[in-house]
Steps between C-alpha positions, in 0.01 A plus 500: 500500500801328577572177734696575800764247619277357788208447256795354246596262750166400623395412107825322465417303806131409390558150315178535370562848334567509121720793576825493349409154337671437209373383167642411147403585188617226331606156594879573529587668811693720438536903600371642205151291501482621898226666610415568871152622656465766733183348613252750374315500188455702211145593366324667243113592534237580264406869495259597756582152721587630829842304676329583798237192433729298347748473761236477777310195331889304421618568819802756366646817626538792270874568547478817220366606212802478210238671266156572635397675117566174376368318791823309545576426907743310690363264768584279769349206570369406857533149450775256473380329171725442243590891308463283146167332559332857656602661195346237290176498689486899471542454094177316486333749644275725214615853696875420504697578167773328634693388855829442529801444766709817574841303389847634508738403246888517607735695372771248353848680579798452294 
């Protein structure tokens, strides 16, 4: 599923949104430690745990499944909160192996 221009520009325009926020991974900020979020997370589920549940109970949107065998999903978020502290509140949860931002990582051209 891919974001159309007029849904591009409305998340742009969202100050709240986390989408296209961009975080460091180290203290200099520079473009190779640049990471940006597309806004949507990254989750793994115990076998048999279905997303379904999950995303109903946290308030998140199952965007796709990236590998359903696995039980790994991409979601989205219907709330504003902060993309960092949602994925650290799904880690602590016993059914989640692990929750992450959907980041790109720019290409550096020479």
């Amino acid at each position: 599923m891919s974001t159309t221009p007029e849904q591009l520009k409305e998340k742009l325009a969202d100050a709240s949104s986390s989408y296209g926020y961009v975080y460091y991974g180290s203290r200099l900020k520079s473009e190779r430690s640049r990471y940006i979020a597309t806004g949507r997370i990254m989750v793994q589920l115990d076998p048999g745990v279905p997303v379904s549940s999950l995303a109903s109970a946290k308030h998140l949107t199952v965007v796709k499944p990236v590998n359903a065998k696995l039980g790994i999903f991409l979601l989205e978020p219907s709330s504003r909160l902060d993309l960092v502290q949602q994925c650290n509140e799904l880690n602590t949860m016993p059914q989640v192996k692990y929750a992450s931002p959907e980041w790109i990582r720019p290409v550096l051209l020479r």
